[in-house]
N, CA, C and O atoms as a CHARMM CRD file, in Angstrom:
* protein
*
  280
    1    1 UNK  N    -27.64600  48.61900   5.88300 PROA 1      0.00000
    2    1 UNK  CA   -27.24900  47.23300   6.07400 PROA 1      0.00000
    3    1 UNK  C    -28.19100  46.32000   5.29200 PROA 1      0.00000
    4    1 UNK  O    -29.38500  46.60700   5.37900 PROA 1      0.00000
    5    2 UNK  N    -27.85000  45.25600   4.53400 PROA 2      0.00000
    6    2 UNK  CA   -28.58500  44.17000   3.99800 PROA 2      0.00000
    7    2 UNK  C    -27.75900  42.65900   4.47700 PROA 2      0.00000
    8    2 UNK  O    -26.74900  42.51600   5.16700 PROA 2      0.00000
    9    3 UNK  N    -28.58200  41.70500   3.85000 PROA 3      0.00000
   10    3 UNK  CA   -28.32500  40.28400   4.58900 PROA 3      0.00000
   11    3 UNK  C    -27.18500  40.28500   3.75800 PROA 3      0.00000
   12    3 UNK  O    -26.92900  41.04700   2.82500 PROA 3      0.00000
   13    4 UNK  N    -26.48100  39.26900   4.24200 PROA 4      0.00000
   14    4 UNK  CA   -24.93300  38.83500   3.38700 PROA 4      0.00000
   15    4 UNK  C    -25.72200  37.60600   2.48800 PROA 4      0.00000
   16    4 UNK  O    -24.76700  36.94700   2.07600 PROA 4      0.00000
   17    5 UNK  N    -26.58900  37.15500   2.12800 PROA 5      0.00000
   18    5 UNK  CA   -27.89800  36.55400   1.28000 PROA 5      0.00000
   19    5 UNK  C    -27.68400  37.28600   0.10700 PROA 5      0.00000
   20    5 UNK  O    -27.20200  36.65600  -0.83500 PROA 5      0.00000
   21    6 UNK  N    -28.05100  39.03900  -0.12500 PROA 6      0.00000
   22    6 UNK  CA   -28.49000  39.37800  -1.12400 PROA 6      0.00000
   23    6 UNK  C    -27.19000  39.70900  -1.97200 PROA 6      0.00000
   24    6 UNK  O    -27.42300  40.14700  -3.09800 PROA 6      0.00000
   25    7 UNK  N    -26.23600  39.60900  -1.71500 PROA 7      0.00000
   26    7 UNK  CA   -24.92400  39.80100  -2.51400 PROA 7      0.00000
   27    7 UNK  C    -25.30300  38.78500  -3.23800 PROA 7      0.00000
   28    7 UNK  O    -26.02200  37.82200  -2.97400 PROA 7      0.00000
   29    8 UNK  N    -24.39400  39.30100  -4.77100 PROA 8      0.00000
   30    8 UNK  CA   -24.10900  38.27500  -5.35800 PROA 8      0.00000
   31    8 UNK  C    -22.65100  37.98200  -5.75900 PROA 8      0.00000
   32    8 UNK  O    -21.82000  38.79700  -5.35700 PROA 8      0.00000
   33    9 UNK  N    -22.13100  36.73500  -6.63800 PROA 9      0.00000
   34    9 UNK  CA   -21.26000  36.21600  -6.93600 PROA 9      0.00000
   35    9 UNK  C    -20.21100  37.44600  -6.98100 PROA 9      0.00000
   36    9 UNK  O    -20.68200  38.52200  -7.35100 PROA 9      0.00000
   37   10 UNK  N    -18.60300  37.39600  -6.58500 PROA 10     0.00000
   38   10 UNK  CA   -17.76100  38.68700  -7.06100 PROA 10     0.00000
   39   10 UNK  C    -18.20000  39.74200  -6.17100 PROA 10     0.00000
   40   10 UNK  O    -17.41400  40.68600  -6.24100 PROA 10     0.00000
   41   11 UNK  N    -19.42100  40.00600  -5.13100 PROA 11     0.00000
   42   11 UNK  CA   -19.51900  41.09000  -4.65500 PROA 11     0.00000
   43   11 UNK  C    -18.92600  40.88500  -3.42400 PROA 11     0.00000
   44   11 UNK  O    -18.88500  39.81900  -2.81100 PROA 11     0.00000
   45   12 UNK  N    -18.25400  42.45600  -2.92900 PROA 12     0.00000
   46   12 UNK  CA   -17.36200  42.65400  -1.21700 PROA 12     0.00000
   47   12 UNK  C    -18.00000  43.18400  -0.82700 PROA 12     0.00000
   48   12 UNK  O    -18.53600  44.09900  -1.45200 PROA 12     0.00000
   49   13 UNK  N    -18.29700  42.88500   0.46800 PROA 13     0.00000
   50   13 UNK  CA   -18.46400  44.30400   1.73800 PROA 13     0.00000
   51   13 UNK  C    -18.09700  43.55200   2.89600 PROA 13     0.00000
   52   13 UNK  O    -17.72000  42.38800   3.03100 PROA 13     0.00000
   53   14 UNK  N    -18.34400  44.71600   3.89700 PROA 14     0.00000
   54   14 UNK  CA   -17.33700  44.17700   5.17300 PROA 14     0.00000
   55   14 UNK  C    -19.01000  44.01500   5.99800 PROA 14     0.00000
   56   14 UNK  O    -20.16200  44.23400   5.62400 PROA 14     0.00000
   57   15 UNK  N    -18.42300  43.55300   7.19000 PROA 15     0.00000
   58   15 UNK  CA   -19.55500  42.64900   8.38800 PROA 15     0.00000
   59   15 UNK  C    -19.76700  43.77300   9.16500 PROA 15     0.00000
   60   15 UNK  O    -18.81000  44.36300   9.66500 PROA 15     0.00000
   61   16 UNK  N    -21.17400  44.22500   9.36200 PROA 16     0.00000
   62   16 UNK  CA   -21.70000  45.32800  10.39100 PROA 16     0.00000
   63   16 UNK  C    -22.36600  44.59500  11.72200 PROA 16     0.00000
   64   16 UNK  O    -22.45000  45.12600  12.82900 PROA 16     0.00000
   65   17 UNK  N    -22.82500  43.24600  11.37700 PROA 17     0.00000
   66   17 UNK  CA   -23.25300  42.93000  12.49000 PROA 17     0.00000
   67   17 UNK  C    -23.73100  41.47500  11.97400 PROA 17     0.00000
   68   17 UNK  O    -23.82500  41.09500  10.80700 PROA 17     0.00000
   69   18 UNK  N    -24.09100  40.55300  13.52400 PROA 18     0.00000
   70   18 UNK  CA   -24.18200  39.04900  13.26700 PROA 18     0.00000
   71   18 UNK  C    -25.23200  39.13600  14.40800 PROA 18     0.00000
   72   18 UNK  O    -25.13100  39.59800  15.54500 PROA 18     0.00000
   73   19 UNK  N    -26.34500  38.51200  13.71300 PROA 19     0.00000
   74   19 UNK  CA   -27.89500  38.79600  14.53800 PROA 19     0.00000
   75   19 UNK  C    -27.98300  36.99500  15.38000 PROA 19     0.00000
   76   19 UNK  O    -26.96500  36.32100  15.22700 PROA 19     0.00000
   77   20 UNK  N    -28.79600  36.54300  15.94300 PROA 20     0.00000
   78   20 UNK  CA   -28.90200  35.12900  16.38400 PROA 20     0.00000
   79   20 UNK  C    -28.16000  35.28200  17.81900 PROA 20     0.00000
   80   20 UNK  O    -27.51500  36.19900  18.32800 PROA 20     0.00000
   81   21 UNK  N    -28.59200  33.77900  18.31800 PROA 21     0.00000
   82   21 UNK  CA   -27.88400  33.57100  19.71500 PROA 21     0.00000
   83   21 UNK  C    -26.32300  33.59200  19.53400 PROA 21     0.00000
   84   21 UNK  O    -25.52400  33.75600  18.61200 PROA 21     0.00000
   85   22 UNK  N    -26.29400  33.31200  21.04800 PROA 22     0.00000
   86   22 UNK  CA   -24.77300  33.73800  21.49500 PROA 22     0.00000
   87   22 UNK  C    -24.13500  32.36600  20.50600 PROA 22     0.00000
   88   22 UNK  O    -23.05100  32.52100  19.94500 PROA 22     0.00000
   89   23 UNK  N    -24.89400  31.05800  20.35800 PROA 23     0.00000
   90   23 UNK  CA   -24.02800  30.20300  20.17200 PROA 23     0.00000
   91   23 UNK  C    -23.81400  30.54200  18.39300 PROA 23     0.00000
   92   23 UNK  O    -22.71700  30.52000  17.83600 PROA 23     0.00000
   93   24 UNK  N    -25.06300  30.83000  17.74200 PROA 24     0.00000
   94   24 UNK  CA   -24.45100  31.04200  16.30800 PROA 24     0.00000
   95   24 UNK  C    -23.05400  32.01300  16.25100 PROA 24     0.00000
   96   24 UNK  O    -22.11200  31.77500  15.49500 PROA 24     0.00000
   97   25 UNK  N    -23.12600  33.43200  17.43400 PROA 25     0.00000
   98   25 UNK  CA   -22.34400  34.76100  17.20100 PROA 25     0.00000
   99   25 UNK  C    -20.68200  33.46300  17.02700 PROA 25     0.00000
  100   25 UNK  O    -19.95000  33.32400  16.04700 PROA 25     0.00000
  101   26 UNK  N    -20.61400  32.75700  18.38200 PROA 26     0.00000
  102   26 UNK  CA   -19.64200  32.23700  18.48300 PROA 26     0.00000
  103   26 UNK  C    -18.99800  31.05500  17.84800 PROA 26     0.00000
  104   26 UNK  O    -17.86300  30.68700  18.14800 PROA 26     0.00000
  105   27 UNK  N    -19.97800  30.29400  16.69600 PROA 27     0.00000
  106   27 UNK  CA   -19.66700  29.07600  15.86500 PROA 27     0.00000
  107   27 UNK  C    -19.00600  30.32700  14.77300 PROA 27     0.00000
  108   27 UNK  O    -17.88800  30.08000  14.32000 PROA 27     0.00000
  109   28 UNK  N    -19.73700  31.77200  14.31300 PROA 28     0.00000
  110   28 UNK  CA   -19.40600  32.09200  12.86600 PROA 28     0.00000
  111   28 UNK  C    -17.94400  32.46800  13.37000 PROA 28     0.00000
  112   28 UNK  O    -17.00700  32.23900  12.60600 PROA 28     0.00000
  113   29 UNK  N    -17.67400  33.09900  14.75900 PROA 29     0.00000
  114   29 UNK  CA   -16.58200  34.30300  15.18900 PROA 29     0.00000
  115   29 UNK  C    -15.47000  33.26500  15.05200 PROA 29     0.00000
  116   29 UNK  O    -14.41900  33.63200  14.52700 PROA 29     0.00000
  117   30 UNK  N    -15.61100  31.88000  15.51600 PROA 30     0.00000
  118   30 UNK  CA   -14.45400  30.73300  15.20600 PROA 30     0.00000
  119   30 UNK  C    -14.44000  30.61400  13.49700 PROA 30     0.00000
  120   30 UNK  O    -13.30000  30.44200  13.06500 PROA 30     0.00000
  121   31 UNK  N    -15.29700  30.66300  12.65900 PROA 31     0.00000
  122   31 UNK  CA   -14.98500  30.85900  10.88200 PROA 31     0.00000
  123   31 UNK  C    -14.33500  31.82400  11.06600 PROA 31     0.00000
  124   31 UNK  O    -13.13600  31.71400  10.81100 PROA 31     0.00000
  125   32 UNK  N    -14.83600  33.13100  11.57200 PROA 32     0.00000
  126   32 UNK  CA   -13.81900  33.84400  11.33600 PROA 32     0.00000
  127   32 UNK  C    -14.45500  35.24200  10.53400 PROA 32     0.00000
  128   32 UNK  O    -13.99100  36.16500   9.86400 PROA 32     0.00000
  129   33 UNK  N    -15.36400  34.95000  10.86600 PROA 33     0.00000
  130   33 UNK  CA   -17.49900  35.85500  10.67000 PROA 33     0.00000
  131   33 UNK  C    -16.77600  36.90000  12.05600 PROA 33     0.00000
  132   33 UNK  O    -16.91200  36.39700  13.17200 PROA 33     0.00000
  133   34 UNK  N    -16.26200  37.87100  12.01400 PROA 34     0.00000
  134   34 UNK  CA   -16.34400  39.37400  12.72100 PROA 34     0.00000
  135   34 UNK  C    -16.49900  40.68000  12.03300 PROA 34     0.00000
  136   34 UNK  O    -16.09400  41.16400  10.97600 PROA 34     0.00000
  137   35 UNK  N    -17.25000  41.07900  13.04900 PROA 35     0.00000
  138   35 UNK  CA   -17.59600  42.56500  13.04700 PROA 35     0.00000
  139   35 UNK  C    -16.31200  43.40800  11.92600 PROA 35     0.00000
  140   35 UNK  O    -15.10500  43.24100  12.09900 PROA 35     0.00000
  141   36 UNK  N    -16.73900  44.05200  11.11500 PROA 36     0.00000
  142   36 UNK  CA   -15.37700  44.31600  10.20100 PROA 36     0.00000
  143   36 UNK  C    -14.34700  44.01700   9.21600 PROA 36     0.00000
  144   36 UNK  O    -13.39800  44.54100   8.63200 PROA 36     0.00000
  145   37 UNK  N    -14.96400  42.96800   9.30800 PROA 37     0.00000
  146   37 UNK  CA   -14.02800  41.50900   8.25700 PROA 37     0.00000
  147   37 UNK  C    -15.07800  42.35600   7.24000 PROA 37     0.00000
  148   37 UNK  O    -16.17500  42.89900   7.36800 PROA 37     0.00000
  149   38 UNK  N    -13.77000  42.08100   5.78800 PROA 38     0.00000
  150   38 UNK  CA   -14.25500  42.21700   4.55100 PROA 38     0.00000
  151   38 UNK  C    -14.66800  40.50100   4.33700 PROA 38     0.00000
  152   38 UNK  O    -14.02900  39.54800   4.78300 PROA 38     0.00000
  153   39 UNK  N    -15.73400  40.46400   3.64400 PROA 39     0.00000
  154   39 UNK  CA   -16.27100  39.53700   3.07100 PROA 39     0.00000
  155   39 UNK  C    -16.91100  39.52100   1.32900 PROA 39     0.00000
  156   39 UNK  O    -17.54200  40.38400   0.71900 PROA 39     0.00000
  157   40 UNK  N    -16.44900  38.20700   0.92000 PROA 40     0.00000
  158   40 UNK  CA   -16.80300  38.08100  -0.64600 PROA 40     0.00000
  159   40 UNK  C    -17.23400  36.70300  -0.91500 PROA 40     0.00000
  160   40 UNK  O    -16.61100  35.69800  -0.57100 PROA 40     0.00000
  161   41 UNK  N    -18.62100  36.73500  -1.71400 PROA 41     0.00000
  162   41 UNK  CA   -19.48400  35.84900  -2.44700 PROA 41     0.00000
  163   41 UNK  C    -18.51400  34.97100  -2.94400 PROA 41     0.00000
  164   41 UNK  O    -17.75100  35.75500  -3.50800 PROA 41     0.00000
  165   42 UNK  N    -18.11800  34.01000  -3.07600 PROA 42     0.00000
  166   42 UNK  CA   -17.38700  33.45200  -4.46400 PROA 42     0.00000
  167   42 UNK  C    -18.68500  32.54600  -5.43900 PROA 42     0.00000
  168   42 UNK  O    -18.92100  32.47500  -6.64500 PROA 42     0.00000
  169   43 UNK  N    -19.33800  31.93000  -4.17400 PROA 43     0.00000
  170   43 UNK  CA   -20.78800  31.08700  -5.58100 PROA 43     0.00000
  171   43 UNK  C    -21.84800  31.04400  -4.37700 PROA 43     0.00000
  172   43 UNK  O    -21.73800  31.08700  -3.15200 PROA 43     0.00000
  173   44 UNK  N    -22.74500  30.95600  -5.12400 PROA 44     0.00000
  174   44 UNK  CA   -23.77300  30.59600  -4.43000 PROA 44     0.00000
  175   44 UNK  C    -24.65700  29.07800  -5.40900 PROA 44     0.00000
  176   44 UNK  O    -24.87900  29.11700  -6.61900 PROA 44     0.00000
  177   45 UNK  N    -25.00600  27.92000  -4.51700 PROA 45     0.00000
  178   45 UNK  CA   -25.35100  26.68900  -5.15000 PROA 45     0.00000
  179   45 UNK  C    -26.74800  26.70900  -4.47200 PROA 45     0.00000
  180   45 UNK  O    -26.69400  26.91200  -3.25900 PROA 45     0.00000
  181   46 UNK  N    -28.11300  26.52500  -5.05500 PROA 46     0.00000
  182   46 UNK  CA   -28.96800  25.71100  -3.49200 PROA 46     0.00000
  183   46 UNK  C    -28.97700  26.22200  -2.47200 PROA 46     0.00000
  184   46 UNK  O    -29.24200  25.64300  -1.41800 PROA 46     0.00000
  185   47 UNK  N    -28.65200  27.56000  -2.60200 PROA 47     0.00000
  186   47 UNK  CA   -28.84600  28.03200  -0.82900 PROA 47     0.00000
  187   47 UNK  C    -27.96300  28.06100   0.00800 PROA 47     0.00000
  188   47 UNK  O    -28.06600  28.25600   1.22000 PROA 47     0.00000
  189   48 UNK  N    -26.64400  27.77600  -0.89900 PROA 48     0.00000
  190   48 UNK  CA   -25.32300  27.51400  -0.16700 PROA 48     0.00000
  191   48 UNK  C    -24.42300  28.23700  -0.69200 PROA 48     0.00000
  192   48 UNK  O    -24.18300  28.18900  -1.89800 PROA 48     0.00000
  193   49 UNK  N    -23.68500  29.14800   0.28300 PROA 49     0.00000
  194   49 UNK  CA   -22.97600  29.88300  -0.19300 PROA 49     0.00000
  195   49 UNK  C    -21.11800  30.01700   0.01300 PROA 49     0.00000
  196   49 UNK  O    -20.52000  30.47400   0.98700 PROA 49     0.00000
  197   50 UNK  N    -20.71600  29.62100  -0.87600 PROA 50     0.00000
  198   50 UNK  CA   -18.72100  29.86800  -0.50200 PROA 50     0.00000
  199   50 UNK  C    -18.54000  31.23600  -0.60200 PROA 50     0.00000
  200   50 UNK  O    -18.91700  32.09700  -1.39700 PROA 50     0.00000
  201   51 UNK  N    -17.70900  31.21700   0.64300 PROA 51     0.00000
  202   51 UNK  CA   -17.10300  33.12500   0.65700 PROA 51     0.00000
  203   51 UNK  C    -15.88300  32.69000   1.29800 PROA 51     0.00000
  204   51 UNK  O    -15.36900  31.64200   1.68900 PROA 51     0.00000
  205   52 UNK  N    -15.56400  34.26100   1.23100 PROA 52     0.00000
  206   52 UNK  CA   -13.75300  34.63200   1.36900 PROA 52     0.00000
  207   52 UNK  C    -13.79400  35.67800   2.09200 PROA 52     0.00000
  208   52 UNK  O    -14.25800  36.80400   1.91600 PROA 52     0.00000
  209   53 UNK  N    -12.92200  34.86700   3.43900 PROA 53     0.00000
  210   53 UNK  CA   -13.53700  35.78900   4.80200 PROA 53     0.00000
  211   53 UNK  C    -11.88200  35.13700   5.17000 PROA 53     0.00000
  212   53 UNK  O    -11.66000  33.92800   5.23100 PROA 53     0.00000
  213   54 UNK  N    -10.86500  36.17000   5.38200 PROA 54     0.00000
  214   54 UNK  CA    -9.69400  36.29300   6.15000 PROA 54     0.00000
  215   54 UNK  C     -9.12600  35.46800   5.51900 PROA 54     0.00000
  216   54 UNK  O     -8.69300  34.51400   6.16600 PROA 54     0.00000
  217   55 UNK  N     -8.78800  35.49300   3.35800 PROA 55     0.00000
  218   55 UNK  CA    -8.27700  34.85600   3.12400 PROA 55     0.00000
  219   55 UNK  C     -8.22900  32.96800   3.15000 PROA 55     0.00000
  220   55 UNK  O     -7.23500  32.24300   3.19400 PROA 55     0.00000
  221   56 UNK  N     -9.82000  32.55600   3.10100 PROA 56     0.00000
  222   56 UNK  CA   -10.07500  31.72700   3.98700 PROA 56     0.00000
  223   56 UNK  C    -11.66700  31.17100   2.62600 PROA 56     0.00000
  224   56 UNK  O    -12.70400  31.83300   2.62400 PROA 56     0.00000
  225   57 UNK  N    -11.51100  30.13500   1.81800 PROA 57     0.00000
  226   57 UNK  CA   -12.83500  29.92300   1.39100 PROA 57     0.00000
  227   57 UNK  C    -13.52500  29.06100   2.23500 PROA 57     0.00000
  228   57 UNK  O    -12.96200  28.02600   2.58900 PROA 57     0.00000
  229   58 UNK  N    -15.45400  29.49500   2.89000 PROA 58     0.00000
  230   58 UNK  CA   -15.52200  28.73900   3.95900 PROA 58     0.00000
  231   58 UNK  C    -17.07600  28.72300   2.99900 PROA 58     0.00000
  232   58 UNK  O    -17.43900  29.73100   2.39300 PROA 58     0.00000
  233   59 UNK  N    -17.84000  27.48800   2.99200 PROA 59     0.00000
  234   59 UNK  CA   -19.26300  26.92400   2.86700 PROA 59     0.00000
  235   59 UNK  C    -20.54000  27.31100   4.07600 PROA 59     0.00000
  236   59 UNK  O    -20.78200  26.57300   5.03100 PROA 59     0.00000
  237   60 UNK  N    -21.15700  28.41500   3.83800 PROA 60     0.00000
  238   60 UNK  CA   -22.03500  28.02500   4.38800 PROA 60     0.00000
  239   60 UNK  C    -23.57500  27.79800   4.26100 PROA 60     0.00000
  240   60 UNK  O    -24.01500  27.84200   3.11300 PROA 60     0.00000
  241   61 UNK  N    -24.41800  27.57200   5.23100 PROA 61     0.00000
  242   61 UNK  CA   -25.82400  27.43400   4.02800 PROA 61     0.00000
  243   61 UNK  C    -26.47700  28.89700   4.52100 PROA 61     0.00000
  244   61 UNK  O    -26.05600  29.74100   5.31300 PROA 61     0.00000
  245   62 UNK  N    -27.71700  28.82400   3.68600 PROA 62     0.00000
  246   62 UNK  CA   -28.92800  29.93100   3.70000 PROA 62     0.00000
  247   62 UNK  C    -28.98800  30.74200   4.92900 PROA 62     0.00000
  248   62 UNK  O    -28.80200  31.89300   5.32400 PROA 62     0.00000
  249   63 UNK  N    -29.54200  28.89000   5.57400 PROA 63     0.00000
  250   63 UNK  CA   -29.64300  29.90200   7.39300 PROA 63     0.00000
  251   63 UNK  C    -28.60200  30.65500   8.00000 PROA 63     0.00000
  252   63 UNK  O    -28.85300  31.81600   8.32400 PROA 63     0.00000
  253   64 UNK  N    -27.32000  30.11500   8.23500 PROA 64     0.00000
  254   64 UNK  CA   -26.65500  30.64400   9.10800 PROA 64     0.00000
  255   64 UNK  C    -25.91300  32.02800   8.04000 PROA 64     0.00000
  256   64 UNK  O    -25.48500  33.00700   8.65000 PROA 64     0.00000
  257   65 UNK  N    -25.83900  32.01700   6.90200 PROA 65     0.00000
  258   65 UNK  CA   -25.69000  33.55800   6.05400 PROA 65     0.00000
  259   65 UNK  C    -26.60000  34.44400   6.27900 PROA 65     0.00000
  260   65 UNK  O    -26.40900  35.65800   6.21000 PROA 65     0.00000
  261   66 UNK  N    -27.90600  33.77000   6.63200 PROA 66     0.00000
  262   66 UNK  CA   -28.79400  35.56900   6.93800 PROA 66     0.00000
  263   66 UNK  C    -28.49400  35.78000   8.33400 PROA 66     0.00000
  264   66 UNK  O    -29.14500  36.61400   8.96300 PROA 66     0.00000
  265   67 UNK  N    -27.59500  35.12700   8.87300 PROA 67     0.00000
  266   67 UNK  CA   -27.76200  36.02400  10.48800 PROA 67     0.00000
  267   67 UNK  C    -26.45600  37.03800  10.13700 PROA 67     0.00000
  268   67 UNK  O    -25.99600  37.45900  11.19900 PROA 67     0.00000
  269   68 UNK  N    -25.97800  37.37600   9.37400 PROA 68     0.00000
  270   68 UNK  CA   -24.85100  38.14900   8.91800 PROA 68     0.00000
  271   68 UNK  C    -25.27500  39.20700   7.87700 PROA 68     0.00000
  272   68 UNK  O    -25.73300  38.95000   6.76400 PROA 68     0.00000
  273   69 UNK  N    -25.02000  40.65200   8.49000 PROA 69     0.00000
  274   69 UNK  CA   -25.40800  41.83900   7.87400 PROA 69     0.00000
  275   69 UNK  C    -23.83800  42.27200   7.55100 PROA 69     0.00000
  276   69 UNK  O    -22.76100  42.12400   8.12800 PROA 69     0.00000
  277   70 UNK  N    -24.34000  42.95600   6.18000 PROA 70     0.00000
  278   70 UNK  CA   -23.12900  43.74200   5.74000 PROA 70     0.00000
  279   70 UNK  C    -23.46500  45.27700   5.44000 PROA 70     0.00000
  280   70 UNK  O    -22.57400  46.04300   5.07100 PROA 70     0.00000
């Protein structure tokens, strides 16, 4: 497992696990951040990263991407 951080641009893998309190598990699980979801980089800006999670381009920053292992 590595952070969903160290991907880069164009890279997939799917979600093994989402580390942090209950309230981060449950802000990402409403994006749409679950256990198993394929996930993909599209850019990374500043620490901010767009991905493609259930068909779905969603922004998020630094912090709340490292609580997400792939």
């Amino acid at each position: 497992m590595m952070l969903l951080t160290m991907l880069r641009p164009g890279e997939s893998n799917s979600i093994k696990k989402i580390t942090g309190r209950e309230a981060t598990h449950k802000h990402l699980a409403n994006l749409g951040f679950t256990i198993g979801t394929s996930i993909t980089i599209i850019s990374e800006l500043n620490g901010s990263f767009i991905v493609d999670v259930r068909d779905s381009r969603i922004a998020i920053d630094k912090s709340m991407a490292s609580h997400i292992l792939v």
